[in-house]
NUFI-595392 format. One record per atom (N, C-alpha, C): residue number from 1; residue in one letter; atom name; x, y, z. Coordinates in nm, 4 decimals, decimal comma, m for minus. Each point is the difference from the previous one (the first is absolute). Example, Ala and Ser with C-alpha at 12.3 -4.5 7.8 and 13.67 -1.06 7.14 Angstrom:
<site k="1" r="a" a="N" px="1,3190" py="m0,5690" pz="0,7800"/>
<site k="1" r="a" a="CA" px="m0,0890" py="0,1190" pz="0,0000"/>
<site k="1" r="a" a="C" px="0,0900" py="0,1200" pz="0,0000"/>
<site k="2" r="s" a="N" px="m0,0350" py="0,1050" pz="m0,0720"/>
<site k="2" r="s" a="CA" px="0,0820" py="0,1190" pz="0,0060"/>
<site k="2" r="s" a="C" px="m0,0770" py="0,1090" pz="0,0730"/>
END
This chain:
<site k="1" r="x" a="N" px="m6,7491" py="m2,1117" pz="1,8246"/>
<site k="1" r="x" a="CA" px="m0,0491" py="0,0441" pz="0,1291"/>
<site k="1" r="x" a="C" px="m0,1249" py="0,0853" pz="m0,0174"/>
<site k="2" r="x" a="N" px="m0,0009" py="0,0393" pz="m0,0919"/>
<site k="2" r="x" a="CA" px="m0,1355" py="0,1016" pz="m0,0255"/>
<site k="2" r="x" a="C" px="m0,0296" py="0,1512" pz="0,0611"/>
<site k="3" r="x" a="N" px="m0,0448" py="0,0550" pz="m0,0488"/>
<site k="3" r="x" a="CA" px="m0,0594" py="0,1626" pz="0,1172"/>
<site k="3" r="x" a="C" px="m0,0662" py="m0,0643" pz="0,1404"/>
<site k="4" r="x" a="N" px="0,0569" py="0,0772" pz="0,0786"/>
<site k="4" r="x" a="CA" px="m0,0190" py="0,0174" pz="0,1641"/>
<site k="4" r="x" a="C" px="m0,0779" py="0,1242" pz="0,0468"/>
<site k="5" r="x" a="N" px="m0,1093" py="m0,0370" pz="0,0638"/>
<site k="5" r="x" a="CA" px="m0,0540" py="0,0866" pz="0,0755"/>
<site k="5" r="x" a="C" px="0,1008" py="0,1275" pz="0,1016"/>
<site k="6" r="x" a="N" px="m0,0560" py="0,1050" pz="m0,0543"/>
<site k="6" r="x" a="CA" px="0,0251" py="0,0840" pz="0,0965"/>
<site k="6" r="x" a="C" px="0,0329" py="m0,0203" pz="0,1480"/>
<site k="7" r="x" a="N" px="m0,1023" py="m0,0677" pz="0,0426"/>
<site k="7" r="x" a="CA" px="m0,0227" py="m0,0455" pz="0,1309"/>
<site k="7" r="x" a="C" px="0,1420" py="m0,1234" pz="0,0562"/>
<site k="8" r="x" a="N" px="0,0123" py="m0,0594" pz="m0,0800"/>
<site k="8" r="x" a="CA" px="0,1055" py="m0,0535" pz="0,0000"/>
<site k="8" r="x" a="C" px="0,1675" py="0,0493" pz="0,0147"/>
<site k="9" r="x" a="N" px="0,0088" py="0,1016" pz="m0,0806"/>
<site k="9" r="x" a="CA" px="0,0857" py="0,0712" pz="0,0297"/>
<site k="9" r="x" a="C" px="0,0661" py="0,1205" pz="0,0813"/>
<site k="10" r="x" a="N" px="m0,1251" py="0,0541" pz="0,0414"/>
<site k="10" r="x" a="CA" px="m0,0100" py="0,0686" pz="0,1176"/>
<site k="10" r="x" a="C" px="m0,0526" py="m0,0553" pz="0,1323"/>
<site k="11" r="x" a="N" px="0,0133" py="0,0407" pz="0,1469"/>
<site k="11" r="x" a="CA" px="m0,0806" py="m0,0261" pz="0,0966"/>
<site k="11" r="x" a="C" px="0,0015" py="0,1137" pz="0,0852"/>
<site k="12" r="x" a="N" px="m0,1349" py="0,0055" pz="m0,0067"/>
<site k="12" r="x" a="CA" px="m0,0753" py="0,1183" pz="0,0131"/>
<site k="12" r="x" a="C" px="m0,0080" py="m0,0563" pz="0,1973"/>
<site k="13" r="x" a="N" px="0,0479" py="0,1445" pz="0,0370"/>
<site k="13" r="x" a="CA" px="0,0124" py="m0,0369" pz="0,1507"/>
<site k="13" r="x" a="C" px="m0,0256" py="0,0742" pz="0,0730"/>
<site k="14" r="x" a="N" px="m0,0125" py="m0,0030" pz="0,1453"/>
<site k="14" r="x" a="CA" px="m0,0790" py="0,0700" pz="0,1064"/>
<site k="14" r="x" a="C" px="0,0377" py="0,1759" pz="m0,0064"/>
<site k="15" r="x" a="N" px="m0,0851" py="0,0568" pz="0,0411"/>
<site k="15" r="x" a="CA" px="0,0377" py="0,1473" pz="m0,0132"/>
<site k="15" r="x" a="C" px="m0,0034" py="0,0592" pz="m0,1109"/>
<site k="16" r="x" a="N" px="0,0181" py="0,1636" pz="0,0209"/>
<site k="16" r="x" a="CA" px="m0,0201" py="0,0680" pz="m0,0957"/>
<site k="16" r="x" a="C" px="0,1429" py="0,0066" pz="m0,1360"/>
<site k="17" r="x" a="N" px="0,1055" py="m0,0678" pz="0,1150"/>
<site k="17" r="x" a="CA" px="0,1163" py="m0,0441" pz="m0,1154"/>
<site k="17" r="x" a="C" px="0,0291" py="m0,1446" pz="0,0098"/>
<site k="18" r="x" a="N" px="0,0317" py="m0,0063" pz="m0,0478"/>
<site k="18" r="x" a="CA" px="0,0509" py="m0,2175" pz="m0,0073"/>
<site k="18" r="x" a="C" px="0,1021" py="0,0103" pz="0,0027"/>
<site k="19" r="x" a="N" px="0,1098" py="0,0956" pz="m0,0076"/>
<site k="19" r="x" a="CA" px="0,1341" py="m0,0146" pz="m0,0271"/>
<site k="19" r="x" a="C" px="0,0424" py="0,0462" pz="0,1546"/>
<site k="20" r="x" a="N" px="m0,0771" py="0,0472" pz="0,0722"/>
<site k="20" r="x" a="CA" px="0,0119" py="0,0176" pz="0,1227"/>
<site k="20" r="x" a="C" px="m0,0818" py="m0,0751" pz="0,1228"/>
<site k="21" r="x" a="N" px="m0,0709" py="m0,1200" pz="m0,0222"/>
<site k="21" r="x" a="CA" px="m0,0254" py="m0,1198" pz="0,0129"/>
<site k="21" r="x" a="C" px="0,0451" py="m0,0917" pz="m0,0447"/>
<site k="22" r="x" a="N" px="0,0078" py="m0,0848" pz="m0,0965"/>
<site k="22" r="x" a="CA" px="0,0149" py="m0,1065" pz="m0,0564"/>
<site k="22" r="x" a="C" px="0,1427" py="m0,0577" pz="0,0611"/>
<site k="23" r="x" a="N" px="0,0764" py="0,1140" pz="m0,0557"/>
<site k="23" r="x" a="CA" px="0,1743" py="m0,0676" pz="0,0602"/>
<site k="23" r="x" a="C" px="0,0300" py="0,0108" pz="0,1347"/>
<site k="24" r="x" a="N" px="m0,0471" py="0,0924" pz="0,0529"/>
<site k="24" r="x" a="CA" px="0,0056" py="m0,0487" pz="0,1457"/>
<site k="24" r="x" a="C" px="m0,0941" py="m0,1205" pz="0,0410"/>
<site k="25" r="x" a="N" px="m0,1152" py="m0,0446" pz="m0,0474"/>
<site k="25" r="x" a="CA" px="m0,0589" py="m0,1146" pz="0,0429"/>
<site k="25" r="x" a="C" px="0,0620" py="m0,0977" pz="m0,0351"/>
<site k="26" r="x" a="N" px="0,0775" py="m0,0256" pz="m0,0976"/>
<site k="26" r="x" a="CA" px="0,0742" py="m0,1416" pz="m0,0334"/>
<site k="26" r="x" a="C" px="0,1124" py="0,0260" pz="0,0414"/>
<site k="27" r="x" a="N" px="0,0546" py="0,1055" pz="0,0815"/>
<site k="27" r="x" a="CA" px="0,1069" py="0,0147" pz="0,0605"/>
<site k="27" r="x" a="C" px="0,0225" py="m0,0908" pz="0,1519"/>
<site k="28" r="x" a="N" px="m0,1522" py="0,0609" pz="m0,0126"/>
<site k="28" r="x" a="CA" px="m0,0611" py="m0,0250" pz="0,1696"/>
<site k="28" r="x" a="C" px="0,0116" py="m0,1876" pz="m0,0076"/>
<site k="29" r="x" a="N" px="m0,0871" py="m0,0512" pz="m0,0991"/>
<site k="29" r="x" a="CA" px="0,0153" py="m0,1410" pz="m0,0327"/>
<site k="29" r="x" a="C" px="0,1517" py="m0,0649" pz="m0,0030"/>
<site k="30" r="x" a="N" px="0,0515" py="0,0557" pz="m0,0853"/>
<site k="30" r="x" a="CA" px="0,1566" py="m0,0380" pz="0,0036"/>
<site k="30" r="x" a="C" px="0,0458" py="m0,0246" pz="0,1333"/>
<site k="31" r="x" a="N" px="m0,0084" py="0,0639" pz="0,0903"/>
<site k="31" r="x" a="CA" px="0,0851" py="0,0057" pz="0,1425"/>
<site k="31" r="x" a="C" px="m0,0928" py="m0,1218" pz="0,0773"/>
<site k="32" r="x" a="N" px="m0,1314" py="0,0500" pz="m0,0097"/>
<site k="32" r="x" a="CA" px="m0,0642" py="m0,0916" pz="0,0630"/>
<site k="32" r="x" a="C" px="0,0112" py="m0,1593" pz="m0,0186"/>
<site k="33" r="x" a="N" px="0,0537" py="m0,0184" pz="m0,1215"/>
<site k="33" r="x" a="CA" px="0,0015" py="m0,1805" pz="m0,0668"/>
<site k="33" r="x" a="C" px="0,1585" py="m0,0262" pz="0,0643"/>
<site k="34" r="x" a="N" px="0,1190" py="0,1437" pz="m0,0045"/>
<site k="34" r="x" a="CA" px="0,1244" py="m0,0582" pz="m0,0110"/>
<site k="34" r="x" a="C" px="m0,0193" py="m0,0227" pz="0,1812"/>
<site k="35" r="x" a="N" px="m0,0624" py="0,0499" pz="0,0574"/>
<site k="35" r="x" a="CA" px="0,0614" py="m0,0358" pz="0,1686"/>
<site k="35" r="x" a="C" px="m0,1802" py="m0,0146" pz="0,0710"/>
<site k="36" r="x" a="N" px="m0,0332" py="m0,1275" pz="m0,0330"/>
<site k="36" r="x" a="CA" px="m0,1298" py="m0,0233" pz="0,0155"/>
<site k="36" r="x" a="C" px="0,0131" py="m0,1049" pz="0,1159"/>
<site k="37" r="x" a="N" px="0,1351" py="m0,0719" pz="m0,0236"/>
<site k="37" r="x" a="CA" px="0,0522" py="m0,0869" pz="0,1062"/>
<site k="37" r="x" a="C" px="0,0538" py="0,0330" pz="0,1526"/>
<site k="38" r="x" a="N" px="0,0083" py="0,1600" pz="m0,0104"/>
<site k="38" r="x" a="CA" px="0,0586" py="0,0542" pz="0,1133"/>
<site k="38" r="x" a="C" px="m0,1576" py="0,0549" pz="0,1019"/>
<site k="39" r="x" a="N" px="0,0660" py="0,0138" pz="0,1084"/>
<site k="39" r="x" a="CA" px="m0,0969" py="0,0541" pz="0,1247"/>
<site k="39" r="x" a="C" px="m0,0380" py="0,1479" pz="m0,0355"/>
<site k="40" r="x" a="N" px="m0,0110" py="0,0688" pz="m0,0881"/>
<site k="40" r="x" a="CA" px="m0,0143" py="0,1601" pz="m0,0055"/>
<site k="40" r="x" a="C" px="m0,1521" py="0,0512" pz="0,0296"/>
<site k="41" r="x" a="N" px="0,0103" py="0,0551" pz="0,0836"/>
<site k="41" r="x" a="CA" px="m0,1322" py="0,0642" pz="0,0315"/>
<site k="41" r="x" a="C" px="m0,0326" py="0,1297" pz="m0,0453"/>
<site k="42" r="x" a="N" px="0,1329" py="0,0958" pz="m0,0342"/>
<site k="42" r="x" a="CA" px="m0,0179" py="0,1351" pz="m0,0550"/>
<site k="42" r="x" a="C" px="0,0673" py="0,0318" pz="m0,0590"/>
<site k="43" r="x" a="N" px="m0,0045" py="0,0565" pz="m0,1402"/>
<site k="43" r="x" a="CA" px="0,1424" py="0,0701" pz="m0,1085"/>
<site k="43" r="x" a="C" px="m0,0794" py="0,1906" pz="0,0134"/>
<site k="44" r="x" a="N" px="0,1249" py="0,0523" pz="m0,0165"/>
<site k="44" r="x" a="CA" px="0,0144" py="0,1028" pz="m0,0207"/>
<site k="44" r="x" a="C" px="m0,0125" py="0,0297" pz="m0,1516"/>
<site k="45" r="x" a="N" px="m0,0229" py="0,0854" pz="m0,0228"/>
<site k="45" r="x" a="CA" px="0,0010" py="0,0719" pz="m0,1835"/>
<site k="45" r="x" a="C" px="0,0223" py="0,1356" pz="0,0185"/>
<site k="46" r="x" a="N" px="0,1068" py="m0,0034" pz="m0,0981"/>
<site k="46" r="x" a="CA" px="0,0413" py="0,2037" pz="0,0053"/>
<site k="46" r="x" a="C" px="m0,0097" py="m0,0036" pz="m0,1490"/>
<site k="47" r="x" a="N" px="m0,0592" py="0,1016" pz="m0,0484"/>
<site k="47" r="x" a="CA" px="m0,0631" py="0,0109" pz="m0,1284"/>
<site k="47" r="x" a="C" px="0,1316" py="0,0942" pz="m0,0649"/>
<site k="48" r="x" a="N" px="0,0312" py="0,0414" pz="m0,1563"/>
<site k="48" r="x" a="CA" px="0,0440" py="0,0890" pz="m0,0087"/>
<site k="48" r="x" a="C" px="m0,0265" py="0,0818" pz="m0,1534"/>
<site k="49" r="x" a="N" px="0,0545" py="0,0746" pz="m0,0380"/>
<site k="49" r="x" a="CA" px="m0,0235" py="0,0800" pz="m0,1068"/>
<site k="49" r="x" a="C" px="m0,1282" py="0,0255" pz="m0,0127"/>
<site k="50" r="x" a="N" px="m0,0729" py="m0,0194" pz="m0,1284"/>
<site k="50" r="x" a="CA" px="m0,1355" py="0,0277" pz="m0,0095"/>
<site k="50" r="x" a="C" px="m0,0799" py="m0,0923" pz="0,0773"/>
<site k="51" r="x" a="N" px="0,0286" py="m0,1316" pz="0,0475"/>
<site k="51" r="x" a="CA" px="m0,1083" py="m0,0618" pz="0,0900"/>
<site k="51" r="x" a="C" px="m0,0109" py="0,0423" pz="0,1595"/>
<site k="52" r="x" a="N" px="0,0798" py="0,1167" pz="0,0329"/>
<site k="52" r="x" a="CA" px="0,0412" py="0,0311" pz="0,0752"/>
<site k="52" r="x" a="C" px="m0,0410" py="0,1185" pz="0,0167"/>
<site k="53" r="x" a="N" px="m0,0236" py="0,1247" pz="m0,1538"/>
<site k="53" r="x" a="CA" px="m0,0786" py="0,0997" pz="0,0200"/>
<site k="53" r="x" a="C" px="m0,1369" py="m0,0239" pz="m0,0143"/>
<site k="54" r="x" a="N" px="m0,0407" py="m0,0686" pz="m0,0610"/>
<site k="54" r="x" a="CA" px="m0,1203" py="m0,0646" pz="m0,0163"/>
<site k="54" r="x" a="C" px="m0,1060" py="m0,0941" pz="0,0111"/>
<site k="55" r="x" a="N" px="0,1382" py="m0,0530" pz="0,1269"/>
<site k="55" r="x" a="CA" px="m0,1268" py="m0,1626" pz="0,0920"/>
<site k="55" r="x" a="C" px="m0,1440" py="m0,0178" pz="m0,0168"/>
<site k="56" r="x" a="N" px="m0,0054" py="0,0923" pz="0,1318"/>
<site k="56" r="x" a="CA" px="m0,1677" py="0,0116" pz="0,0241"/>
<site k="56" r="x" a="C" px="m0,0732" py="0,0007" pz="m0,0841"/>
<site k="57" r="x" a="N" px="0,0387" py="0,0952" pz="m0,0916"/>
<site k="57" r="x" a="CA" px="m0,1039" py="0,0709" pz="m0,0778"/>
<site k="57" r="x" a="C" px="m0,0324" py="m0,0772" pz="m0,0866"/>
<site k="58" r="x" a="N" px="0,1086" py="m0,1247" pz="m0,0796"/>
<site k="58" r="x" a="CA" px="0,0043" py="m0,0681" pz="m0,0847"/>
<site k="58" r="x" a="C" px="m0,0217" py="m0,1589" pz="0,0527"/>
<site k="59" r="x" a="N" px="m0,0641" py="0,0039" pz="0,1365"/>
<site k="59" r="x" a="CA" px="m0,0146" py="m0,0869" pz="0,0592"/>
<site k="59" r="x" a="C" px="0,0840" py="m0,1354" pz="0,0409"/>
<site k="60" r="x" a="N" px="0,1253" py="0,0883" pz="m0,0587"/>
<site k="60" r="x" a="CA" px="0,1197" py="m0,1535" pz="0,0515"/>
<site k="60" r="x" a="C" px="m0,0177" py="m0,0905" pz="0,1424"/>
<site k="61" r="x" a="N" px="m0,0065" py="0,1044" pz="0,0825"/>
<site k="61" r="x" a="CA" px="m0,0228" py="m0,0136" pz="0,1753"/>
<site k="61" r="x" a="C" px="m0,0678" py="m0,1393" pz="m0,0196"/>
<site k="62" r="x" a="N" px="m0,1137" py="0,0333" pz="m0,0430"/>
<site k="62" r="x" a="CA" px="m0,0751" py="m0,0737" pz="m0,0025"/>
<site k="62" r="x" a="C" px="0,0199" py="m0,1283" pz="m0,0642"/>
<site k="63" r="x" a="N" px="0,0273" py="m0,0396" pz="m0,1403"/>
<site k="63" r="x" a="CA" px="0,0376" py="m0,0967" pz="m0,0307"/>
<site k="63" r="x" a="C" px="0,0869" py="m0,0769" pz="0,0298"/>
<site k="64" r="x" a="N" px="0,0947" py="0,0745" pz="0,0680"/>
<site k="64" r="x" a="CA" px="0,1454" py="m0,0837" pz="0,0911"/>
<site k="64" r="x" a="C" px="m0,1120" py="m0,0835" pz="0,0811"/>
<site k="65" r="x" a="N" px="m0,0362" py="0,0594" pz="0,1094"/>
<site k="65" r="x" a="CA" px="m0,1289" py="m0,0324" pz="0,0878"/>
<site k="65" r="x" a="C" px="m0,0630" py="m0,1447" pz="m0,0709"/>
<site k="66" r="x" a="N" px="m0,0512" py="0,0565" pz="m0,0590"/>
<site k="66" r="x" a="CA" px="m0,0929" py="m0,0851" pz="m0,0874"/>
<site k="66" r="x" a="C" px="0,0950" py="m0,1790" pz="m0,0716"/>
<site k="67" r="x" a="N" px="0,1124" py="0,0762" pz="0,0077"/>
<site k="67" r="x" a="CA" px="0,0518" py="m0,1334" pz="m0,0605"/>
<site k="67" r="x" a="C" px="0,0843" py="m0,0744" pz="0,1617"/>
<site k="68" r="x" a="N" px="m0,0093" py="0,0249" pz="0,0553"/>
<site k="68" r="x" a="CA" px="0,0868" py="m0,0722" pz="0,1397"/>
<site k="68" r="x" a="C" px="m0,1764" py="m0,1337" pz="0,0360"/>
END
């Protein structure tokens, strides 16, 4: 298999944290693929623990947003 790029093994993602983007954006994807067949016009999101003290700031808000 050989050495792998850095880049490869990481993904470097929106905001000043990725760990407070990234999984909520493929979270956001996840839901969106499993009920893509249904009529939904609006989901709710209640954040919690650290994405929860640290939304905004870490721009989750936004990437939820961003991924609908």
């Amino acid at each position: 298999m050989g050495l792998r790029s850095i880049k490869e093994i990481y993904i470097i993602g929106h905001g000043p944290s990725s760990s407070h983007t990234m999984g909520p954006y493929f979270a956001t994807q996840k839901i969106i693929e499993k009920y893509k067949n249904y009529n939904i016009k609006n989901i709710i999101v209640t954040l919690y623990g650290s994405l929860a003290l640290t939304g905004k700031g870490h721009l989750t808000d936004a990437i939820i947003d961003l991924g609908t």
